[in-house]
N, CA, C and O atoms as a DFTB+ gen file, in Angstrom:
764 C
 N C O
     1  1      43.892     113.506     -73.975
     2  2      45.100     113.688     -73.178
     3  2      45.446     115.172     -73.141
     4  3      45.413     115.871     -74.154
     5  1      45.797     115.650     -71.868
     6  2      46.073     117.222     -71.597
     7  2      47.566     117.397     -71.718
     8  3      48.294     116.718     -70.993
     9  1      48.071     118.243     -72.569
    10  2      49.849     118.567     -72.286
    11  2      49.653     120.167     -72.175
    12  3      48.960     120.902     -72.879
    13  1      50.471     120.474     -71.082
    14  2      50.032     121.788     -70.397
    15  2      51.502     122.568     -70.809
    16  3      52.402     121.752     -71.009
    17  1      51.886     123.926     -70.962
    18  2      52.699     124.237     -71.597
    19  2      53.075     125.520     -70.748
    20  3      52.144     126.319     -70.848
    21  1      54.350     126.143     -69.747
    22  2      54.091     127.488     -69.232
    23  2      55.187     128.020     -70.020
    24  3      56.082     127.346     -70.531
    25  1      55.018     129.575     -70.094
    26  2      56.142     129.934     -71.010
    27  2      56.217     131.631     -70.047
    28  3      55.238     132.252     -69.631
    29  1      57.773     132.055     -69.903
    30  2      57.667     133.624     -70.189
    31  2      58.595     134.196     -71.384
    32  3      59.749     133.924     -71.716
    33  1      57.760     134.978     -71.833
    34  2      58.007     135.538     -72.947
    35  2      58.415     137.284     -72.928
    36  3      57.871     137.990     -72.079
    37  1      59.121     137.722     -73.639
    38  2      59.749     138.466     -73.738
    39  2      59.564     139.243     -75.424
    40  3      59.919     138.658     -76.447
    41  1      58.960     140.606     -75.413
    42  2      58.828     141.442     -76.818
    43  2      58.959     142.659     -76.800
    44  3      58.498     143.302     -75.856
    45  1      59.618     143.270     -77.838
    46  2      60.474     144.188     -78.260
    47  2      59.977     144.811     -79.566
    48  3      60.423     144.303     -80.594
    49  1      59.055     145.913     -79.696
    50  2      58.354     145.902     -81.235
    51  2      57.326     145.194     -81.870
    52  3      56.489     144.542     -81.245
    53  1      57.359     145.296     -83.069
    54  2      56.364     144.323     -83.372
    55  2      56.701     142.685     -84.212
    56  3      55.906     141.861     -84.663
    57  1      58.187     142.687     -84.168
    58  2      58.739     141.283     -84.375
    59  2      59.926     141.254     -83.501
    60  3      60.839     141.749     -84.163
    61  1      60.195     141.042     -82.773
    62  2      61.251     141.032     -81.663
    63  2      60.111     139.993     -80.606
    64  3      58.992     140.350     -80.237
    65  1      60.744     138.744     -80.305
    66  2      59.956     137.949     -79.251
    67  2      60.892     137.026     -78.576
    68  3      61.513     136.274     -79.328
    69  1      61.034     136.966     -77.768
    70  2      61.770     135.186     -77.356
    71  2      61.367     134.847     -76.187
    72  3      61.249     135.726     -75.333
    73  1      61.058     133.470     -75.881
    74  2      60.209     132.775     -74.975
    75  2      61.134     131.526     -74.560
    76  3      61.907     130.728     -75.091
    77  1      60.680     131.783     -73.492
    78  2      61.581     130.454     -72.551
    79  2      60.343     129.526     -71.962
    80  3      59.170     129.890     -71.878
    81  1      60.750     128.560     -71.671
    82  2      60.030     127.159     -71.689
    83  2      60.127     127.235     -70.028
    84  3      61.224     127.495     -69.534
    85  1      59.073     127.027     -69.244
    86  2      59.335     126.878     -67.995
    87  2      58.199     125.252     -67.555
    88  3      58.475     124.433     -66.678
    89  1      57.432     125.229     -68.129
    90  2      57.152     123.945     -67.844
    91  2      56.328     123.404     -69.086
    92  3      55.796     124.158     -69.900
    93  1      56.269     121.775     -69.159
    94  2      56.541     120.798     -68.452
    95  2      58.467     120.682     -68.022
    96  3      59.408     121.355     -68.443
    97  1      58.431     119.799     -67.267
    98  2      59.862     119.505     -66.486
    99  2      60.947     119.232     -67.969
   100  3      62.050     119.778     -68.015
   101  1      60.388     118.229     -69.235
   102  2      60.576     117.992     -69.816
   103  2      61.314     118.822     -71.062
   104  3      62.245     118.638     -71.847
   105  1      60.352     119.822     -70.769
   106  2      61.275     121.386     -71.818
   107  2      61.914     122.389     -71.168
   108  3      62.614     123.216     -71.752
   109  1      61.667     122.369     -69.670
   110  2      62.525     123.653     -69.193
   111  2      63.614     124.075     -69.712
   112  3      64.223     123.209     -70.340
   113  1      64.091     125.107     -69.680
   114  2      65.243     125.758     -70.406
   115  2      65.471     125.830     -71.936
   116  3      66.519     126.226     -72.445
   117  1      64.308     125.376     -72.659
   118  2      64.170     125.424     -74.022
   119  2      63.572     126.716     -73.989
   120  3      62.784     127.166     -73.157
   121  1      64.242     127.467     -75.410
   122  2      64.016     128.825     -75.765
   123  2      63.783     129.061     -77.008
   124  3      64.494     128.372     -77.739
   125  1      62.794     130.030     -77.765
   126  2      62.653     130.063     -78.970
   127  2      63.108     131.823     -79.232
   128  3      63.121     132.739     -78.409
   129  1      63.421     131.831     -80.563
   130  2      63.486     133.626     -80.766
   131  2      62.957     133.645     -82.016
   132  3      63.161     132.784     -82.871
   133  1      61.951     135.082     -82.196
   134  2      61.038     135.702     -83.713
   135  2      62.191     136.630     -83.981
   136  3      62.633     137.107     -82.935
   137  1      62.516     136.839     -84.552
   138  2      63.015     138.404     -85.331
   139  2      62.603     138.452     -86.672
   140  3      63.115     137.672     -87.476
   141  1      61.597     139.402     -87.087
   142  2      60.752     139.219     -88.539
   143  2      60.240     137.873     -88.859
   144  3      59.383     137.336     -88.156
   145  1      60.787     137.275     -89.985
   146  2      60.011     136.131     -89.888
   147  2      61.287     135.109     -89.708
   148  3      61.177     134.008     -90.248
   149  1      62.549     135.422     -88.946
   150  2      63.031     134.184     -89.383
   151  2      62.913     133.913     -87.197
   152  3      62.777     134.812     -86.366
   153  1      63.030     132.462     -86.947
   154  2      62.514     131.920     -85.799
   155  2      64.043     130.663     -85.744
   156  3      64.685     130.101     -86.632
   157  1      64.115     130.658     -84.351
   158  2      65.038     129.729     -83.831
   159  2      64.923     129.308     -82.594
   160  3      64.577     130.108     -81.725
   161  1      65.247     127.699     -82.226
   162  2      64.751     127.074     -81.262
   163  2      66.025     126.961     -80.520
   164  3      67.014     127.316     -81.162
   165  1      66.172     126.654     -79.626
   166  2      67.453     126.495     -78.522
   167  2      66.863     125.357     -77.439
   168  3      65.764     125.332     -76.884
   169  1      68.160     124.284     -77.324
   170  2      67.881     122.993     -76.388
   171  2      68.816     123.173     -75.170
   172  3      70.018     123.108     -75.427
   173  1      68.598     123.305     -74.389
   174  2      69.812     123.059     -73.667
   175  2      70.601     121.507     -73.564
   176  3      70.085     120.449     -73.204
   177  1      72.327     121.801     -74.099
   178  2      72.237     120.655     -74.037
   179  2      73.051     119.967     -75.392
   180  3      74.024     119.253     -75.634
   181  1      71.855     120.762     -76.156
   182  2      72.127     120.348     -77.610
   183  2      72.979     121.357     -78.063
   184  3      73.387     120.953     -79.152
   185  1      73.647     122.832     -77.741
   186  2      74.684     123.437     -78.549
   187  2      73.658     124.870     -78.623
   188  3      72.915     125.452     -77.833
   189  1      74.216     125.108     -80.478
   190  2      73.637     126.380     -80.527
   191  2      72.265     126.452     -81.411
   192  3      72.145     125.557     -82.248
   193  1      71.315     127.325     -81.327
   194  2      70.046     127.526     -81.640
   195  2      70.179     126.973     -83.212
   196  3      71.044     127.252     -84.043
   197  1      68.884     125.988     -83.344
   198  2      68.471     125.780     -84.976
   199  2      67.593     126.519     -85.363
   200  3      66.868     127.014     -84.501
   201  1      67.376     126.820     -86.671
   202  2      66.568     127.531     -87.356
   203  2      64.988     126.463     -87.235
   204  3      64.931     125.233     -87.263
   205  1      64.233     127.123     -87.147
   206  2      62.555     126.474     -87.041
   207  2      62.048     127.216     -87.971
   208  3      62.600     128.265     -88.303
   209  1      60.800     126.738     -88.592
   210  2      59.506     127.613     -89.478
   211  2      58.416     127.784     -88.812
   212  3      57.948     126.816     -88.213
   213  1      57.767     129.044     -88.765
   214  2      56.566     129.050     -88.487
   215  2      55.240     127.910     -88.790
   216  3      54.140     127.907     -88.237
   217  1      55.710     127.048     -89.761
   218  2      54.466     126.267     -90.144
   219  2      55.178     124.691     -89.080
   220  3      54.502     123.692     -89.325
   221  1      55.921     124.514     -88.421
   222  2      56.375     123.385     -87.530
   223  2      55.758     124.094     -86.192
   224  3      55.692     125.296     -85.934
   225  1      55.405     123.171     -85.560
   226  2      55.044     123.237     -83.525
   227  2      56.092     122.567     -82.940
   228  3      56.271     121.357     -83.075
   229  1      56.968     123.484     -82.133
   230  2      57.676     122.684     -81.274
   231  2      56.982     122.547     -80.011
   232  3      57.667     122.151     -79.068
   233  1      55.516     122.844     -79.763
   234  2      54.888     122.452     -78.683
   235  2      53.968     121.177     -78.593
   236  3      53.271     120.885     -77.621
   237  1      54.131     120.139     -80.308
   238  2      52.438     119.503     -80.781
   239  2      51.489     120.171     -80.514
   240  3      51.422     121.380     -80.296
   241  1      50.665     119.350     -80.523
   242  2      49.423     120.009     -80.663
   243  2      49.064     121.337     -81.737
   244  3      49.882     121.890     -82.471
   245  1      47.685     121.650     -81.609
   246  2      47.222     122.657     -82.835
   247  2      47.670     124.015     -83.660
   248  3      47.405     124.536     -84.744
   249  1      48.719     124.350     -82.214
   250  2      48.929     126.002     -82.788
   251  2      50.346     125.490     -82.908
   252  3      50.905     124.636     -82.219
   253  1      50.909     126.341     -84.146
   254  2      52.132     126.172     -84.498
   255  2      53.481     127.392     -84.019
   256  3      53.320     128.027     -82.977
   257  1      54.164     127.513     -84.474
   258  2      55.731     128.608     -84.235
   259  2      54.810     129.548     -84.596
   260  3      54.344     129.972     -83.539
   261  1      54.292     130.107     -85.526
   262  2      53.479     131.607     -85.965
   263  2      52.447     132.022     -85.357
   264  3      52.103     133.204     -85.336
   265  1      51.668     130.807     -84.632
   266  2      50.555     131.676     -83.626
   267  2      51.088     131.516     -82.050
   268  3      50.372     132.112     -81.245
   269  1      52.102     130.887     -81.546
   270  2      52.798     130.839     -80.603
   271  2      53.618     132.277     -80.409
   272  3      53.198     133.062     -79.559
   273  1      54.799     132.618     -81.208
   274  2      55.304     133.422     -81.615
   275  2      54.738     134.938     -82.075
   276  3      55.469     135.923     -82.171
   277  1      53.351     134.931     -82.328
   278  2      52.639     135.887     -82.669
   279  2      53.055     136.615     -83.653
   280  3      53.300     137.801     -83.435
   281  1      53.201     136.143     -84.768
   282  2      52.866     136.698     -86.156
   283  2      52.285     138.488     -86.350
   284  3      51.117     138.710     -86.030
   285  1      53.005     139.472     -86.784
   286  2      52.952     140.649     -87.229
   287  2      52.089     141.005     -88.051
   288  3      52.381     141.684     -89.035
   289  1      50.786     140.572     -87.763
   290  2      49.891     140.914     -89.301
   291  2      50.159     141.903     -90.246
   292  3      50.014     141.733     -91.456
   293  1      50.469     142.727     -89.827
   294  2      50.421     143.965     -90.392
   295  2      51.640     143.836     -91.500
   296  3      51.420     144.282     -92.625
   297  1      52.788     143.297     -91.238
   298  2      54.035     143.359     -91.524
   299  2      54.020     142.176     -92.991
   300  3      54.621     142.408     -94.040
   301  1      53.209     140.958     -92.728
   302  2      53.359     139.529     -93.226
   303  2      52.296     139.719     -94.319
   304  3      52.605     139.295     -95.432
   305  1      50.993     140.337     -94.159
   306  2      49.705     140.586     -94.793
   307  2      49.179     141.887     -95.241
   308  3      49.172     143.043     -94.819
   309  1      48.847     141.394     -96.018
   310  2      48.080     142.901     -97.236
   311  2      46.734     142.790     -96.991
   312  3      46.485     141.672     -96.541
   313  1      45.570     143.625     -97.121
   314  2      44.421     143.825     -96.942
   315  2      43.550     143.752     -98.297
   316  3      43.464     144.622     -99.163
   317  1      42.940     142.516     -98.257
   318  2      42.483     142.380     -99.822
   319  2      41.223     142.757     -99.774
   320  3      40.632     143.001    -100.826
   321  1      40.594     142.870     -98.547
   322  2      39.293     143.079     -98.717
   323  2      38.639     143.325     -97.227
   324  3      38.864     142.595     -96.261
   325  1      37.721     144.576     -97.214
   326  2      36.630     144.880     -95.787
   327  2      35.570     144.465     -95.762
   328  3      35.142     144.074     -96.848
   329  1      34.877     144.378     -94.848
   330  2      33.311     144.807     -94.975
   331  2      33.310     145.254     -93.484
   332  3      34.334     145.252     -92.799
   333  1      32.055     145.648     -93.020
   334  2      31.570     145.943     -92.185
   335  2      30.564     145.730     -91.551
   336  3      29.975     146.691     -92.045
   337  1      29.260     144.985     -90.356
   338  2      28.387     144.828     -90.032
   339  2      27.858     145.512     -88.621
   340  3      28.713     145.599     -87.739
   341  1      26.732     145.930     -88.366
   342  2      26.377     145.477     -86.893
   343  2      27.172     145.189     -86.196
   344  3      27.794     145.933     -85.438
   345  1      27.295     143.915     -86.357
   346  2      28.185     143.125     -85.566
   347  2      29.873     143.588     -84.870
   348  3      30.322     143.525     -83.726
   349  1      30.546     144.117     -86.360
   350  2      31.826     144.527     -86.467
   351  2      32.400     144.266     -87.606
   352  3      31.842     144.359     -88.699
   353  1      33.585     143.915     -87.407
   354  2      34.261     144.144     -88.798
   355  2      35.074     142.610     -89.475
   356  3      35.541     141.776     -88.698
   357  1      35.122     142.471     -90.644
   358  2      35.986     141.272     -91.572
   359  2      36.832     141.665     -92.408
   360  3      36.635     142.058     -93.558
   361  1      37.888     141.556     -91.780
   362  2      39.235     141.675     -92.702
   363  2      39.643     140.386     -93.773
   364  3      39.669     139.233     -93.342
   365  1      39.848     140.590     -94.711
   366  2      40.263     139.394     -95.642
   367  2      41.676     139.906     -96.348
   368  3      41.797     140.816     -97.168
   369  1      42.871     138.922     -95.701
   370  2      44.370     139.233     -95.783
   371  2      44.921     138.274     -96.680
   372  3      44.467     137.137     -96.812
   373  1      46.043     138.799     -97.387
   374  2      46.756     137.953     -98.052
   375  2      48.494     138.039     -97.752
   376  3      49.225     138.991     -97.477
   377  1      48.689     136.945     -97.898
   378  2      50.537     136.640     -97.685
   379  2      50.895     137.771     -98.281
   380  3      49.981     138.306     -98.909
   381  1      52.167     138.440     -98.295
   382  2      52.901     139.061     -98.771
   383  2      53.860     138.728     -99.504
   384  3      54.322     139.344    -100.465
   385  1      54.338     137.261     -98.851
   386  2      55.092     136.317     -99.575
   387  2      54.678     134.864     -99.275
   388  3      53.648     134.585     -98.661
   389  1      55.637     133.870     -99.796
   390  2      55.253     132.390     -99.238
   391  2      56.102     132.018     -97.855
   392  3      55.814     130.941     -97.331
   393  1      56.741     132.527     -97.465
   394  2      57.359     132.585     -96.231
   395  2      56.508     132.191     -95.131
   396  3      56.821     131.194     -94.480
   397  1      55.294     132.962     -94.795
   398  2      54.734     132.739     -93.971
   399  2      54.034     131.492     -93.594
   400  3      54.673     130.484     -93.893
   401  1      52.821     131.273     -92.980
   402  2      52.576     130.108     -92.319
   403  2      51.367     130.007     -92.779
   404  3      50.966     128.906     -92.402
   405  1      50.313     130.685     -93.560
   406  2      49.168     130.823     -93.782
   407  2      49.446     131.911     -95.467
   408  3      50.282     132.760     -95.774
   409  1      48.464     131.402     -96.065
   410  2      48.030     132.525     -97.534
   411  2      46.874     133.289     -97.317
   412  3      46.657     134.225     -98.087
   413  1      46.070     133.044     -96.372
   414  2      44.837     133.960     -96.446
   415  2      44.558     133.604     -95.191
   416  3      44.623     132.549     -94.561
   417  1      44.089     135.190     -94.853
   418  2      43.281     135.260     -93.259
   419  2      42.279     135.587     -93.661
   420  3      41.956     136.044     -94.757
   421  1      41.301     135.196     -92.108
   422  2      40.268     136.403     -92.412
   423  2      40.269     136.577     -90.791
   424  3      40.786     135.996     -89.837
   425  1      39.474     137.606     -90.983
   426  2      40.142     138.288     -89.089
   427  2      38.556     138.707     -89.211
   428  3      37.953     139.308     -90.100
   429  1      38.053     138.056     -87.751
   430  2      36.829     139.511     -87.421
   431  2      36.870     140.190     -85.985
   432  3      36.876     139.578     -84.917
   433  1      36.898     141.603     -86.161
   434  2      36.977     141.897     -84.769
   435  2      35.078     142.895     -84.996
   436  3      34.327     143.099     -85.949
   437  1      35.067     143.221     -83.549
   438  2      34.064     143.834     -83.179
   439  2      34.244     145.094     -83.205
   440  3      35.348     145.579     -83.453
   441  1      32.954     145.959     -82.898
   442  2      32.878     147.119     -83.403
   443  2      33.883     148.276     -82.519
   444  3      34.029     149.425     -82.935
   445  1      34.732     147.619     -80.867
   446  2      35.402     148.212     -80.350
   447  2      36.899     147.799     -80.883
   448  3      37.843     147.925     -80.104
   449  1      37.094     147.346     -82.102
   450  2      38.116     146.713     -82.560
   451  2      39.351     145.723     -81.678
   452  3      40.569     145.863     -81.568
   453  1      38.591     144.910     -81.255
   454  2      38.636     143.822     -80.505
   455  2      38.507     142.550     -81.346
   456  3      37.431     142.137     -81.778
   457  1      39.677     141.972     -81.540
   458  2      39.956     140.444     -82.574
   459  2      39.429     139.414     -81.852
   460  3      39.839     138.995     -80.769
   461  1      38.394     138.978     -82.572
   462  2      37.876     138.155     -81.708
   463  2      37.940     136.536     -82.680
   464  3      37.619     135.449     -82.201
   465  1      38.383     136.736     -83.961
   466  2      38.156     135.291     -84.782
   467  2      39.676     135.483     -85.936
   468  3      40.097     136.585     -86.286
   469  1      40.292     134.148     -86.362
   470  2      40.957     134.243     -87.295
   471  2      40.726     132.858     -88.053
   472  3      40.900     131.821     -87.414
   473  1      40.463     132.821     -88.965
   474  2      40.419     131.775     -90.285
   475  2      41.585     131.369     -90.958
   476  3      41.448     131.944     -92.038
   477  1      42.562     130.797     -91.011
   478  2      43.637     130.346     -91.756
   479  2      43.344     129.440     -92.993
   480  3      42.863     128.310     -92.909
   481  1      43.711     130.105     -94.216
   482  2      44.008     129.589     -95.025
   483  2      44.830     128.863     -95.833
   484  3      45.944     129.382     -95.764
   485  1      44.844     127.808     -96.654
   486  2      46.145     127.205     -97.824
   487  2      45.777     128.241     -98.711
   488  3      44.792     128.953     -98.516
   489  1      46.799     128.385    -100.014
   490  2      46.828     128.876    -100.910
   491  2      45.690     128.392    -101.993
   492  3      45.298     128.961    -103.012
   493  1      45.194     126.808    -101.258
   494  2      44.471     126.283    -102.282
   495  2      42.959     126.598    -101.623
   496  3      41.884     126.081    -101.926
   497  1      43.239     127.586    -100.655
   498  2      41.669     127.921     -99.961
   499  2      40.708     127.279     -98.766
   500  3      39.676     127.542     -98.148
   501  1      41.916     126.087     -98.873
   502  2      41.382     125.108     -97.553
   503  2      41.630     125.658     -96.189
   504  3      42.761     126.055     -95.908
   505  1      40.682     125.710     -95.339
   506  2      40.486     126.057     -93.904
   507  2      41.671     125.209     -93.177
   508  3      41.734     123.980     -93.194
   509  1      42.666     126.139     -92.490
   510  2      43.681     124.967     -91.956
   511  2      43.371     124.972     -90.205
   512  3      43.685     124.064     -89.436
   513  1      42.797     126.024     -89.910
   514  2      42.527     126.275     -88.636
   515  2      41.855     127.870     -88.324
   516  3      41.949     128.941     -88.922
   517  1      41.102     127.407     -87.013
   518  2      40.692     128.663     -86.816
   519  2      41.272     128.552     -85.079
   520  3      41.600     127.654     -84.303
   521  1      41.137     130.285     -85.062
   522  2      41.467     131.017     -83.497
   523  2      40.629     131.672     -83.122
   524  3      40.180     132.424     -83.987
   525  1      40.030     131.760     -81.843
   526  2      38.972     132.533     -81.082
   527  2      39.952     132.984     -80.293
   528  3      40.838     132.396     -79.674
   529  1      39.603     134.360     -80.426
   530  2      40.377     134.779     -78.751
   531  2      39.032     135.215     -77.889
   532  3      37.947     135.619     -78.307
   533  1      39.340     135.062     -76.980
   534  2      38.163     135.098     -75.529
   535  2      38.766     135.668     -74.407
   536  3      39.926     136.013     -74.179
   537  1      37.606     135.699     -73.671
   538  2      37.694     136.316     -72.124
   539  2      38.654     137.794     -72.015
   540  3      39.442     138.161     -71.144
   541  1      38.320     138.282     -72.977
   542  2      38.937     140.205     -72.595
   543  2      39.272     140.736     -70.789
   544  3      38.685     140.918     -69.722
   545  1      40.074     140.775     -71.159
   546  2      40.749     140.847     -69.975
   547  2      42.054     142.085     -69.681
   548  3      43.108     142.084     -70.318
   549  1      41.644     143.308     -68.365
   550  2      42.466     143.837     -68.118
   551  2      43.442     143.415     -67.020
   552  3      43.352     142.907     -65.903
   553  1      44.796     144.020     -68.145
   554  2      46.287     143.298     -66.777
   555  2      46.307     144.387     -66.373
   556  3      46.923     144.304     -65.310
   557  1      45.942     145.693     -66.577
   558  2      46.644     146.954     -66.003
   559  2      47.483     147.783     -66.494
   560  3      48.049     147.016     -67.273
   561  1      48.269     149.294     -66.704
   562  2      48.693     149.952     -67.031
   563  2      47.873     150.523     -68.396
   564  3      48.377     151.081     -69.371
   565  1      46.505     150.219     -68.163
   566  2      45.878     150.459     -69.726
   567  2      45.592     149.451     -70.847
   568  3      44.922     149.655     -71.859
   569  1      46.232     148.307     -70.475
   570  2      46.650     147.637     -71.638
   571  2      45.620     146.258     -71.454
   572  3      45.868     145.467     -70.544
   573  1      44.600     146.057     -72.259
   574  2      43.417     145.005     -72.117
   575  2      43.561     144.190     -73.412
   576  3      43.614     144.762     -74.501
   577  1      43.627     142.769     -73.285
   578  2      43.391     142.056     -74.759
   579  2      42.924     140.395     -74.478
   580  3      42.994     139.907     -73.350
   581  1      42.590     139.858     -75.306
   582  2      41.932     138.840     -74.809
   583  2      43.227     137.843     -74.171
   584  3      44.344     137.750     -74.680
   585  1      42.747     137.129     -72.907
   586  2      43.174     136.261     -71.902
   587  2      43.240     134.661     -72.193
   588  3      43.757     133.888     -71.386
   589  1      42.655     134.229     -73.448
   590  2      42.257     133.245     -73.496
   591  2      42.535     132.872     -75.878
   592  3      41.777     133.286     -76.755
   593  1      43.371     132.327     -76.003
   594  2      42.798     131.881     -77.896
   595  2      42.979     130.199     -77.599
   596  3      43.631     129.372     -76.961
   597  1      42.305     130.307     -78.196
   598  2      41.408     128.776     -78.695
   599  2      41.635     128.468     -80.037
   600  3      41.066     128.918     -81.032
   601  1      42.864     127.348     -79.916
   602  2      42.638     126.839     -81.903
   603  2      42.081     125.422     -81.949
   604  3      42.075     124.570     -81.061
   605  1      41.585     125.371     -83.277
   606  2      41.176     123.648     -83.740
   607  2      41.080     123.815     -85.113
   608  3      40.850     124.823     -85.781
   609  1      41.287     122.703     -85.416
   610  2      41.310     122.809     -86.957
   611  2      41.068     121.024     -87.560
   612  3      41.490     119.934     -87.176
   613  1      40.128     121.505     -88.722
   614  2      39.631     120.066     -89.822
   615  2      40.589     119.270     -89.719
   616  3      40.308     118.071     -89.723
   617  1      41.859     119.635     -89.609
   618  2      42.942     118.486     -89.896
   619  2      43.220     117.552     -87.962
   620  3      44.223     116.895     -87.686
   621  1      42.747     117.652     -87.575
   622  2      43.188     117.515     -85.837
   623  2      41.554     116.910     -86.005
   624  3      41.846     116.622     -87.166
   625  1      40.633     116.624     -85.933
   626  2      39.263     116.841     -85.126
   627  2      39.253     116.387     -84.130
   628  3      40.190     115.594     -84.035
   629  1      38.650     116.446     -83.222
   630  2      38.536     116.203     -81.831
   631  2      39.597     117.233     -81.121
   632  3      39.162     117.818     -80.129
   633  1      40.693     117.463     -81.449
   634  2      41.709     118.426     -80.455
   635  2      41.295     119.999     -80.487
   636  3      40.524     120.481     -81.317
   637  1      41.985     120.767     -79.369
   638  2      41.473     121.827     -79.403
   639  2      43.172     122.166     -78.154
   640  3      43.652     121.488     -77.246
   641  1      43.583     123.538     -78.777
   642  2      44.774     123.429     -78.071
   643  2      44.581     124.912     -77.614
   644  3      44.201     125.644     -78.527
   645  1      44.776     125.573     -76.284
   646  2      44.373     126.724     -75.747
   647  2      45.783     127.417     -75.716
   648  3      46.765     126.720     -75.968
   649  1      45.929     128.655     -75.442
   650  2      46.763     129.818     -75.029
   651  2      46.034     130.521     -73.647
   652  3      45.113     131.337     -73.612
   653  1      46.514     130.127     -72.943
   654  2      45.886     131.394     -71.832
   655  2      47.206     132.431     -70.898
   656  3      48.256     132.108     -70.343
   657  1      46.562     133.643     -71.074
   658  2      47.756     134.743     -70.529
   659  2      47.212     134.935     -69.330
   660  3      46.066     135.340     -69.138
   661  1      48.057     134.637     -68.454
   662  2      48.027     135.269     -66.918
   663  2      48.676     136.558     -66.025
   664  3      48.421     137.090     -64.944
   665  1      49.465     136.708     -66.895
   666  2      50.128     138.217     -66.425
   667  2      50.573     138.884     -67.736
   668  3      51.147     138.093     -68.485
   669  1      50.472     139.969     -68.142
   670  2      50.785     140.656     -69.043
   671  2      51.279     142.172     -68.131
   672  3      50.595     142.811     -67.331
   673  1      53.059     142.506     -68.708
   674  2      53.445     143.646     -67.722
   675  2      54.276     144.328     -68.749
   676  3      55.251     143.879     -69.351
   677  1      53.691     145.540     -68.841
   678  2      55.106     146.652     -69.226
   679  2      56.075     146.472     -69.248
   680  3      56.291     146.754     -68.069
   681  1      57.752     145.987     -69.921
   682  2      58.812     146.481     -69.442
   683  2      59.760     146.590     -70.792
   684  3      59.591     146.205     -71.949
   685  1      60.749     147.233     -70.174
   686  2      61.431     147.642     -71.901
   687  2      62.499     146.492     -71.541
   688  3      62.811     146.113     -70.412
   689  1      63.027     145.986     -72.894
   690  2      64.409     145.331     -72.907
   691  2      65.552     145.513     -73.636
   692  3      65.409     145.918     -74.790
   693  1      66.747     145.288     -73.187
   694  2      67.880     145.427     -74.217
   695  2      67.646     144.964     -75.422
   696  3      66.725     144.150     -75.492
   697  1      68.357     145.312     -76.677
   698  2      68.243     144.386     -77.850
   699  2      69.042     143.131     -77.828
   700  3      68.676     142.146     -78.468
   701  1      70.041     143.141     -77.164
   702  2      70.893     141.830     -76.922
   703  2      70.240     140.774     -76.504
   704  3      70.653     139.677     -76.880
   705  1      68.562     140.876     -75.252
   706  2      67.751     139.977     -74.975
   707  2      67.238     139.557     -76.673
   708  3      66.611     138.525     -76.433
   709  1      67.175     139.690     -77.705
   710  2      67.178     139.038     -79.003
   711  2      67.614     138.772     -79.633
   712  3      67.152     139.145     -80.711
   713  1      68.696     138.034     -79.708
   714  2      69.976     137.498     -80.566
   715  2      69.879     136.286     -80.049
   716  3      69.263     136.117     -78.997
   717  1      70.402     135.381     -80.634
   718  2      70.192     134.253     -80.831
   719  2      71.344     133.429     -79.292
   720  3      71.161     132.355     -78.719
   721  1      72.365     134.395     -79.082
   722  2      73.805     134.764     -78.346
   723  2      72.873     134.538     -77.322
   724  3      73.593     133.816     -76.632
   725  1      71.559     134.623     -76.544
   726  2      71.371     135.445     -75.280
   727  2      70.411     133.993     -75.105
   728  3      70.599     133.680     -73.929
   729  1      69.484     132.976     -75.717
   730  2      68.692     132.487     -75.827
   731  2      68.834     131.336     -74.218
   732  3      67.921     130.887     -73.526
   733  1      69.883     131.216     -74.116
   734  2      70.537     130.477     -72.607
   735  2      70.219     130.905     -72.019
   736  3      69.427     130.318     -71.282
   737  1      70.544     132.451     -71.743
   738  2      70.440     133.145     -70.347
   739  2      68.569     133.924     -70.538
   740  3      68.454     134.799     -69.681
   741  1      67.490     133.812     -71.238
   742  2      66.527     133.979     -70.672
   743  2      66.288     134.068     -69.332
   744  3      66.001     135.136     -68.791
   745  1      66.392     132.947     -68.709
   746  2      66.079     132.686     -67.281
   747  2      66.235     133.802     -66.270
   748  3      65.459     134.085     -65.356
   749  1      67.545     134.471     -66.645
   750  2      68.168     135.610     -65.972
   751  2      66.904     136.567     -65.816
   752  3      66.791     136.942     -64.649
   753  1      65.725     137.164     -66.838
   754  2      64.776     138.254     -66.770
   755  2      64.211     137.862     -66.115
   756  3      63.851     138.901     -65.563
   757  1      63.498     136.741     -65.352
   758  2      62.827     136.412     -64.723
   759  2      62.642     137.116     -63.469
   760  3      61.606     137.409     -62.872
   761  1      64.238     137.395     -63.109
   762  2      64.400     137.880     -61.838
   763  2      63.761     139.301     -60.990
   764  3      64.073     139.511     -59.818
C-alpha cells in the first residue's frame, strides 16, 4: 500500500525547521516545528501545538520526526571514529546524549563528500534502519544534494518509505516563522 506525503518546509540555521502538511487531504494544515532537539506537532482544530520526539512518526511508515525533520549531525553527534577508502569516506558517530533518536551512526559519503549512506543504531548495537540518499541533483543557485533518501529497516521488512525533494530555493525567514505562535499561519509563506 502507497501513502504519499507533500510537505513545504521552511529552515533557518542548522536547527530551526517547520513544515506544513499539504497533502494527503487528510493532514492538510498540520504543522510540525525543530528548534534544537525539542519538536512540536500542530492539528488544526485540536488547539495549541504538542510536544513530539524524534523517535515517534507522525507520518507512519519508516522514517521518523528526526529524519523527517533533519537532524543536525554535527550538533547531536561526536565523531568516534574515520577511515578512509578509494571509495570515500566512514564516519562512525555517537549520541551526545540520550535525547536523540539513534546512539550510533555510521555515515558514508564519497570522495566529493557527498552522503550517500546512514546506518542507525540502538545503544545495544542493533541496526534500526538504514538511509540511502540518491539521485544528486542540482536546484540551482549553487546548491546540489541528493533528490531522493530511501529508508528500510529489519524491524518493517518488506516496507521501504522514500523522501523525494522537488524544489529546493534560497530564502531567508523571520525568526517568528519558528515559534510554536506561528505554526497556523505556515500557509501564509507559500505565497
Amino acid at each position: 500500500k502507497k501513502k504519499e506525503f507533500v510537505f513545504y518546509t521552511a529552515k533557518k540555521g542548522r536547527d530551526s525547521m517547520a513544515m506544513l502538511y499539504l497533502a494527503p487531504a487528510s493532514e492538510k494544515g498540520r504543522s510540525t516545528l525543530r528548534l534544537g532537539e525539542n519538536m512540536w506537532l500542530y492539528i488544526p482544530n485540536v488547539g495549541r501545538p504538542m510536544r513530539i520526539t524524534s523517535l515517534q512518526s507522525v507520518t507512519g511508515g519508516v522514517f521518523n520526526n528526526a529524519d523527517i525533520m533533519q537532524v543536525d549531525y554535527a550538533a547531536e553527534y561526536s565523531v568516534a571514529n574515520t577511515s578512509a577508502s578509494a571509495a570515500g569516506y566512514l564516519l562512525e558517530l555517537k549520541a551526545r546524549n540520550k535525547t536523540v533518536a539513534y546512539d550510533k551512526l555510521k555515515m558514508w559519503a564519497s570522495k566529493g563528500e557527498v552522503l550517500e549512506k546512514i546506518e542507525c543504531y540502538s545503544a545495544s548495537g542493533m541496526l534500526i534502519k538504514t538511509l540511502e540518499f540518491k539521485e544528486l541533483k542540482d536546484f540551482g543557485g549553487g546548491f546540489s544534494r541528493p533528490s531522493v533518501i530511501e529508508t528500510y529497516s529489519p524491524l518493517y521488512k518488506g516496507y521501504r518509505s522514500l523522501m523525494i525533494y522537488s524544489q529546493v530555493k534560497a530564502r531567508e525567514f523571520k525568526d517568528e516563522v519558528f515559534t510554536t505562535g506561528y505554526m497556523s499561519r505556515l500557509e501564509g509563506l507559500r505565497k
